[in-house]
Kinemage of the C-alpha trace (Angstrom):
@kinemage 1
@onewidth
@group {chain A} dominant
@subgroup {mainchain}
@vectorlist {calphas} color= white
{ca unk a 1} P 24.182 10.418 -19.344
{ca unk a 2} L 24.829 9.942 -15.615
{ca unk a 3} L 22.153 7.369 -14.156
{ca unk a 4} L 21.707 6.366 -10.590
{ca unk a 5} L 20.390 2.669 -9.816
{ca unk a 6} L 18.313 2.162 -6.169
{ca unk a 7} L 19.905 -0.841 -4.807
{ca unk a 8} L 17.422 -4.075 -4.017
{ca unk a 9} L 18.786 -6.307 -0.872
{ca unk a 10} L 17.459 -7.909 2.309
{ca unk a 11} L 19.734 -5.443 4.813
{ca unk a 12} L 22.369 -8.272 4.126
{ca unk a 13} L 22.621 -9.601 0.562
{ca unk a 14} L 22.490 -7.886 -2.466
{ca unk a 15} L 20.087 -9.556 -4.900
{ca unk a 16} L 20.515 -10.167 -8.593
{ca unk a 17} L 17.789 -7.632 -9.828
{ca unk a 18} L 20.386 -5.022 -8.778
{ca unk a 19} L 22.742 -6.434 -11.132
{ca unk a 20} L 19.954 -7.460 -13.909
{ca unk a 21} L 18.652 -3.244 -13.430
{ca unk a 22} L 22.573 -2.242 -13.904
{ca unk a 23} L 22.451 -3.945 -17.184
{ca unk a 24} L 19.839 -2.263 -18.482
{ca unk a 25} L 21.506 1.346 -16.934
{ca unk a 26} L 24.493 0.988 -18.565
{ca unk a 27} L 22.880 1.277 -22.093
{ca unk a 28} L 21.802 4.535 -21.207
{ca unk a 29} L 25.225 6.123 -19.682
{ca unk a 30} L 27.590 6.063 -16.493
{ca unk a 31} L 26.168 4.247 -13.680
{ca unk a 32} L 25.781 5.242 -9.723
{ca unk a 33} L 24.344 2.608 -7.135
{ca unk a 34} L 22.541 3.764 -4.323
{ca unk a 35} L 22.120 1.743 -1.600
{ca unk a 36} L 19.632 2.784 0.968
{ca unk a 37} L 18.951 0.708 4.630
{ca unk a 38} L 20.678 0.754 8.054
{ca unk a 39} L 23.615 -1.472 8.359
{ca unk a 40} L 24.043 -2.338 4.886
{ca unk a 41} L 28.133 -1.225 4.141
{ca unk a 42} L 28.420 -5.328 3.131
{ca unk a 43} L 25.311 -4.240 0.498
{ca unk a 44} L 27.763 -1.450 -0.570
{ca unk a 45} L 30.852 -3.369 -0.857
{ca unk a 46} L 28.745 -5.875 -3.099
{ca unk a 47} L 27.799 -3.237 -5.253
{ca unk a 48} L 30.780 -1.765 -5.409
{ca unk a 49} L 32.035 -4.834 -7.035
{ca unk a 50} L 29.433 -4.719 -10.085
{ca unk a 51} L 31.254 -4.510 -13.160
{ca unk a 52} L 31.277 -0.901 -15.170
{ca unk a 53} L 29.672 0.496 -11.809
{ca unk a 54} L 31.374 4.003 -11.187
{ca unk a 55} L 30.319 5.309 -7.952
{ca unk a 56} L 28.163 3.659 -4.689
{ca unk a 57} L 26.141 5.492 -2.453
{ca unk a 58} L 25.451 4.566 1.221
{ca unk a 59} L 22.866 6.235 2.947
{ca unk a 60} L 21.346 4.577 6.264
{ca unk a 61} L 18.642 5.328 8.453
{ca unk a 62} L 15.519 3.426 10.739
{ca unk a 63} L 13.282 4.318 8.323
{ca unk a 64} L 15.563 2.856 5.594
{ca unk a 65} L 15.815 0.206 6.850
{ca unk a 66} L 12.231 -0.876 5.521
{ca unk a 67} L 12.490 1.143 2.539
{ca unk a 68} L 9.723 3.291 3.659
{ca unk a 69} L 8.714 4.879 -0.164
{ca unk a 70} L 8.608 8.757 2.113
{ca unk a 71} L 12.475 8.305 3.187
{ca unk a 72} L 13.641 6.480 0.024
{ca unk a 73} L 11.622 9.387 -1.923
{ca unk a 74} L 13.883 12.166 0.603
{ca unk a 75} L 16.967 10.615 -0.187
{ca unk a 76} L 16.418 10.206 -3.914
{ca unk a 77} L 14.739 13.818 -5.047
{ca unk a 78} L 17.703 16.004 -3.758
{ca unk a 79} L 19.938 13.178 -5.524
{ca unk a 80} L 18.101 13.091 -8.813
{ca unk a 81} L 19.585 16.826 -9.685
{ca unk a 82} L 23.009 15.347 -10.441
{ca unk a 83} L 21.576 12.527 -12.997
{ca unk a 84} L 19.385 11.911 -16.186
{ca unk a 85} L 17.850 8.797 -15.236
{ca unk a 86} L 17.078 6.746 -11.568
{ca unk a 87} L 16.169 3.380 -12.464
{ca unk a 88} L 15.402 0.497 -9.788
{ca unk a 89} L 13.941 -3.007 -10.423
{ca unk a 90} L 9.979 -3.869 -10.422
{ca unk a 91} L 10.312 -5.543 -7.258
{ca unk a 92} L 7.243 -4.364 -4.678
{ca unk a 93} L 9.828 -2.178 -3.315
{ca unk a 94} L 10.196 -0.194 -6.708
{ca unk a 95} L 7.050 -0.567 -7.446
{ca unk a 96} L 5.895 1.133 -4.076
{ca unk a 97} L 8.571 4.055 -4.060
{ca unk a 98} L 9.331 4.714 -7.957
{ca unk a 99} L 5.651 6.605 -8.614
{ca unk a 100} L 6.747 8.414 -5.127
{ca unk a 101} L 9.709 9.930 -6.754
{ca unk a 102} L 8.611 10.949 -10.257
{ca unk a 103} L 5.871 12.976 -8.889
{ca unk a 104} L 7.717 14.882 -6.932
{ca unk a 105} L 10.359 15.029 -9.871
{ca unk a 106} L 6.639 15.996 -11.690
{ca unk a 107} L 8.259 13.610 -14.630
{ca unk a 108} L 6.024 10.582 -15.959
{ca unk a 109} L 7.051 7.024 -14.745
{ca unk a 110} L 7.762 4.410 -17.065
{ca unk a 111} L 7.434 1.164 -15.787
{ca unk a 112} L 8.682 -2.306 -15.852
{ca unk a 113} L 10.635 -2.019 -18.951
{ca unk a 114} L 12.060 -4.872 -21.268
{ca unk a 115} L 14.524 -3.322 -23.367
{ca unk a 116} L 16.047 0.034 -23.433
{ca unk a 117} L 16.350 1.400 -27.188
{ca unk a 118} L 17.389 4.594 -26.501
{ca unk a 119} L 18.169 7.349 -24.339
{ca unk a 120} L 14.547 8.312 -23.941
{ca unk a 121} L 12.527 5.042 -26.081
{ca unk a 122} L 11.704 1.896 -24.038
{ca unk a 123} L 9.762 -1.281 -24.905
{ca unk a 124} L 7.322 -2.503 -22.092
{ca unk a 125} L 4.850 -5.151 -22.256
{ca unk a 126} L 1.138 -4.061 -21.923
{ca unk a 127} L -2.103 -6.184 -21.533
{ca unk a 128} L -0.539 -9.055 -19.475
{ca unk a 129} L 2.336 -9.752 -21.582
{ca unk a 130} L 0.318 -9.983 -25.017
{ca unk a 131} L 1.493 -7.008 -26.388
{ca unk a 132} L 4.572 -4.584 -26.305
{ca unk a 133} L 4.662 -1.034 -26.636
{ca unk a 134} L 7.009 1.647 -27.239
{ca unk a 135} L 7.257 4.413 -24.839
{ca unk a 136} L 9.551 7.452 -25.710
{ca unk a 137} L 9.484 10.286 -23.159
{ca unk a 138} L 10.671 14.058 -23.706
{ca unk a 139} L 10.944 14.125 -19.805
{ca unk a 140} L 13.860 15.750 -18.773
{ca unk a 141} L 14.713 12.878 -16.206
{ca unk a 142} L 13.857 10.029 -16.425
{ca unk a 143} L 12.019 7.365 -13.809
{ca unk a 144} L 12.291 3.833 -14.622
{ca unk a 145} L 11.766 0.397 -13.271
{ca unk a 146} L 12.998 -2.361 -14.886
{ca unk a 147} L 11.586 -5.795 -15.463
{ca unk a 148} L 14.443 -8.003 -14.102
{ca unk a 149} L 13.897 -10.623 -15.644
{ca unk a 150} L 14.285 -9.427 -19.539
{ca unk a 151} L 17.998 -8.384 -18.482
{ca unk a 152} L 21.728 -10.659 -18.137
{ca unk a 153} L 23.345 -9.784 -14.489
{ca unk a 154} L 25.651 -7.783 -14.942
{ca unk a 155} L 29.405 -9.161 -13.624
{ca unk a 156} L 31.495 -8.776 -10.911
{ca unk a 157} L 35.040 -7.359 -11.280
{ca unk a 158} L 34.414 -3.696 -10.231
{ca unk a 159} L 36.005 -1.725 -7.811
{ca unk a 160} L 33.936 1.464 -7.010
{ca unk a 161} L 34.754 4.175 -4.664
{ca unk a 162} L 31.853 4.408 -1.650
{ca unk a 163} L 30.696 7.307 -0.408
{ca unk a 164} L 28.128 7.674 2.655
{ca unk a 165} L 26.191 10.115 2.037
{ca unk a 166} L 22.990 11.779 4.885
{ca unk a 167} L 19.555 9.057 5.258
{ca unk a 168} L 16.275 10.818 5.560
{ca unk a 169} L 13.266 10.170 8.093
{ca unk a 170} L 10.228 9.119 6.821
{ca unk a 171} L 7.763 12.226 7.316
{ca unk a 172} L 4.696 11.770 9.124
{ca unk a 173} L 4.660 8.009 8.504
{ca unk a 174} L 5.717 5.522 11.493
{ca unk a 175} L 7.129 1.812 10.385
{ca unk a 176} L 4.521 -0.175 12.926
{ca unk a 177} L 5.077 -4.066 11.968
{ca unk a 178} L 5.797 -6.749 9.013
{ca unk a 179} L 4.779 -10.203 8.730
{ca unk a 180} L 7.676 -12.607 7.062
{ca unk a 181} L 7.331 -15.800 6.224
{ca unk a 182} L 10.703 -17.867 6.818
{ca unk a 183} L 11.438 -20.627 4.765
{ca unk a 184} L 15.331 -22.292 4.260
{ca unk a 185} L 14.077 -22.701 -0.194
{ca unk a 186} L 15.552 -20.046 -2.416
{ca unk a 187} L 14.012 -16.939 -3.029
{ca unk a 188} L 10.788 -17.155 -5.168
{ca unk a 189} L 12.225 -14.119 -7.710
{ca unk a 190} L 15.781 -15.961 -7.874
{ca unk a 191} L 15.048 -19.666 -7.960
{ca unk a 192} L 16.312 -21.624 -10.949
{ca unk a 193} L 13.568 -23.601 -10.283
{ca unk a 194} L 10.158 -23.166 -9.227
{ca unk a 195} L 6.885 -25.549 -7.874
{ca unk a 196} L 4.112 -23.657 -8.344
{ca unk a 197} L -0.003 -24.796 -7.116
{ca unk a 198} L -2.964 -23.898 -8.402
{ca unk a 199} L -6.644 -23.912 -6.452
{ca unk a 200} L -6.842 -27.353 -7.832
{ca unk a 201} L -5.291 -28.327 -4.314
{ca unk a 202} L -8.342 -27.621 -2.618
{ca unk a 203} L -7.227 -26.628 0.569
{ca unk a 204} L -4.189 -25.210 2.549
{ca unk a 205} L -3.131 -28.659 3.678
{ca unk a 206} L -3.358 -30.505 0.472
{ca unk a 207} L -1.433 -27.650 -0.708
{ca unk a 208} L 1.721 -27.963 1.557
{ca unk a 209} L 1.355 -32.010 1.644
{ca unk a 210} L 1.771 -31.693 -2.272
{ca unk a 211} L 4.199 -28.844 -3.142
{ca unk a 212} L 6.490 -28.740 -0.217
{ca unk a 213} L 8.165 -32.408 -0.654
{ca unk a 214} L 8.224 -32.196 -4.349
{ca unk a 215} L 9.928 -28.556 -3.928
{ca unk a 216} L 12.353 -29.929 -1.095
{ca unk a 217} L 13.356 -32.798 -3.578
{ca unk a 218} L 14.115 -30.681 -6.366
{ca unk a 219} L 15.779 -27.636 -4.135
{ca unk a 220} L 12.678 -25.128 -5.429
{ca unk a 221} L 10.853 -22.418 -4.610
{ca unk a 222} L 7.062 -22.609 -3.690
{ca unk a 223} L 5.154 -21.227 -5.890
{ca unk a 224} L 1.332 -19.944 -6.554
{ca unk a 225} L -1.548 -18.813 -8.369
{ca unk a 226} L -3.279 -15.811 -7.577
{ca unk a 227} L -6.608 -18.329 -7.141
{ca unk a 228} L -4.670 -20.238 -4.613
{ca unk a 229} L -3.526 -17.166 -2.724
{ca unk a 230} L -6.458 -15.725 -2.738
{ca unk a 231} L -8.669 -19.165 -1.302
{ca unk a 232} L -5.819 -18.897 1.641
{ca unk a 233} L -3.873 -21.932 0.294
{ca unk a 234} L -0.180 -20.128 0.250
{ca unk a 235} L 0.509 -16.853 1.867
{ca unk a 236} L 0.977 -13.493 -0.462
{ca unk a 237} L 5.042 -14.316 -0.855
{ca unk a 238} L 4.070 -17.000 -3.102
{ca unk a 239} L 1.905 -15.751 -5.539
{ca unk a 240} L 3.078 -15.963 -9.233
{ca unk a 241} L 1.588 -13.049 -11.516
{ca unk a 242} L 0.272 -10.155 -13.254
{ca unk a 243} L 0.012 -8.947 -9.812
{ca unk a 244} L 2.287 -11.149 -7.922
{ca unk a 245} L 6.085 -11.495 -8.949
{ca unk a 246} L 7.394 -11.798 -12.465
{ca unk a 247} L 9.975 -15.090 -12.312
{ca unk a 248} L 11.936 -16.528 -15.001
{ca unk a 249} L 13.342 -19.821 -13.748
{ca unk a 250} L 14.914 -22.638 -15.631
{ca unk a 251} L 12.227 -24.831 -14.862
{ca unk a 252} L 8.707 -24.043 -13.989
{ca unk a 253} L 6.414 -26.820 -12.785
{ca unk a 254} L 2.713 -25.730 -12.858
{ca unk a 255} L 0.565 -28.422 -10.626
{ca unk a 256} L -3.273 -27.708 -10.529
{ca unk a 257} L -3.193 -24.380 -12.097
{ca unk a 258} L -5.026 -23.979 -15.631
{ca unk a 259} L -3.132 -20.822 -16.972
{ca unk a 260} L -5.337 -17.922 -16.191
{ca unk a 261} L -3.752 -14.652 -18.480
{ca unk a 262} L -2.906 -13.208 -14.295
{ca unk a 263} L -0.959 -15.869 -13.818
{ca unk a 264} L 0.822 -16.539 -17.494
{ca unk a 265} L 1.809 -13.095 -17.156
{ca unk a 266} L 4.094 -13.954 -14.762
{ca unk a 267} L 6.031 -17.426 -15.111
{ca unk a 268} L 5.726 -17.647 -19.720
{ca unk a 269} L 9.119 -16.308 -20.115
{ca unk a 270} L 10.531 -19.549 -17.987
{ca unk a 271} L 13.010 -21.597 -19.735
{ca unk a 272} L 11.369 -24.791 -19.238
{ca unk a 273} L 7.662 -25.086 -17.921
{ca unk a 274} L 5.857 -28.446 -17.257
{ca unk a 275} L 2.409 -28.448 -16.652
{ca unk a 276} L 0.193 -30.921 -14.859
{ca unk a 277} L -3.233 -30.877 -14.975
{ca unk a 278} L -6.513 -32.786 -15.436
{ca unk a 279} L -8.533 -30.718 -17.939
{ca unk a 280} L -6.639 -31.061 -21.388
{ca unk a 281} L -8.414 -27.891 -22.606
{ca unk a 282} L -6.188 -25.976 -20.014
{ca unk a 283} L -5.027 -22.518 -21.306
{ca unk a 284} L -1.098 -23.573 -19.306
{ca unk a 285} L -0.717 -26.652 -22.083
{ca unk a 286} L -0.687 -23.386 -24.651
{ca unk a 287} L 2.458 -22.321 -22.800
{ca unk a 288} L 4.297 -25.351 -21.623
{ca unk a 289} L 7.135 -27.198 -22.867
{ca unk a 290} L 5.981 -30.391 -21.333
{ca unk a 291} L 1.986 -31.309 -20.509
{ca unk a 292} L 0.898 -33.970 -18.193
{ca unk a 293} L -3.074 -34.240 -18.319
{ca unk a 294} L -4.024 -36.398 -15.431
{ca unk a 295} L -4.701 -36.472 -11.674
{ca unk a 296} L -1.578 -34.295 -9.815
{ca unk a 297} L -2.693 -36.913 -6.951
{ca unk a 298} L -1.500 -39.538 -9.063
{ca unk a 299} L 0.600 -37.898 -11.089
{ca unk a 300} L 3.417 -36.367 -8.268
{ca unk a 301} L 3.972 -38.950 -6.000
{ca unk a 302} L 5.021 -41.146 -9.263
{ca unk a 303} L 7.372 -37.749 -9.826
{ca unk a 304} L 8.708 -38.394 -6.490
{ca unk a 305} L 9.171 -41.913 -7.145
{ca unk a 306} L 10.643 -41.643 -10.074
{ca unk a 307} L 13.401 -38.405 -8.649
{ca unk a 308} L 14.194 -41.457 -5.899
């Protein structure tokens, strides 16, 4: 099987899903990368280094350049005829351009998958992470996005040929603005470790006095819970989830948030998670490694004491 991986990067960097989603390609056959943006040959020349990767594809345009799901879709159909399978991670971006392509390939998406047991069988998790099902398609291609998290980065070592190939406009949709919010802490979907608040904070300010030291002490990401998105505590980047972003760091601290299924869906597969909260009964103590029940008010500025 030939498959074709859609590269995830900032226009810059190459992220780690891109290697994780390689992983999982290579069980199914020889593996493409196609990188799509304006700008981006260092994003090629990174992915030309994944191990076991044969080929990269460059293709650049404007509307690339956002990943607009109508130009990534033009660039990908004509592509598709020369491959068995396109998979790209279950980032928003695949998430927003993946269903775009398999209808017009009129093929049946399969999404955010967990382990690849075949050439056409696929285990996915279902019902927030409580269950697992097996999905086997008798699609001809095949339309994928894979759950980065469940999948080892692939190495570095490679040494693939690139080839630019034509970008595509973005029919009768216009890129008009983006809101980013610009922080100097690691990626929320690649931190090793991860501060995440719950609506337990109360209020936007509590919420930054609390979690921003504690995360600049321990080098972390900001997270949150979908409550504490939603009350206007954090902004949208931050929100941990079922519908936020899946994350798998090595240490997960959970302040204020009581472990709604939304949220466990997101963080339970973290190495390490530490929970602190007041109400003992809290569903997060079901998940956590380590459980503090008491007052985060009390409880984190003795953390920060205590990390010097």
């Amino acid at each position: 099987m030939a498959v074709l991986v859609i590269a995830d990067h900032d226009g810059v960097n190459l992220r780690d899903t891109t290697n994780k989603t390689v992983t999982a390609a290579a069980k199914l056959g020889e593996v493409d990368i196609l990188v799509v943006g304006q700008g981006a040959k260092a994003v090629a020349d990174a992915a030309a280094a994944i191990a076991g990767v044969r080929k990269v594809l460059l293709a650049e345009s404007a509307e690339l350049a956002k990943t607009l799901a109508e130009a990534v879709e033009a660039v990908v159909v004509p592509l598709a005829a020369g491959y068995d399978a396109v998979l790209a991670p279950a980032t928003m971006d695949g998430k927003n351009y993946m269903p775009r392509i398999a209808a017009r390939l009129d093929v049946a998406p399969i999404s955010d998958i967990i382990e690849v047991v075949s050439a056409d069988t696929f285990v996915r998790p279902i019902y927030a992470g409580n269950a697992l099902e097996t999905v086997q398609s008798s699609d001809g291609k095949k339309v994928i996005t894979v759950r980065p998290t469940a999948f080892d980065a692939a190495g570095t070592g490679g040494s693939a040929a690139i080839e630019t190939i034509a970008g595509a406009d973005a029919a009768r949709t216009d890129f008009i603005g983006e809101e980013l919010v610009k922080s100097d802490r690691p990626e929320l979907g690649a931190a090793k470790i991860i501060v995440s608040g719950g609506r337990a904070m109360g209020s936007a300010e509590e919420f930054h006095a609390i979690m921003d030291p504690l995360a600049d002490k321990l080098g972390a990401a900001v997270g949150a819970s979908r409550a504490a998105v939603d009350a206007g505590y954090a902004p949208n980047d931050y929100q941990v989830g079922q519908t936020g972003k899946v994350v798998a760091p090595g240490l997960y601290i959970a302040i204020g948030i009581s472990g709604a299924i939304q949220h466990l869906a997101g963080m339970k597969d973290s190495k390490v998670i530490v929970a602190i909260n007041k109400d003992a009964d809290a569903p997060i103590f079901q998940v956590a490694d380590y459980g503090i029940v008491g007052d985060y008010k009390t409880v984190v500025p003795e953390l920060m004491t205590a990390l010097g």
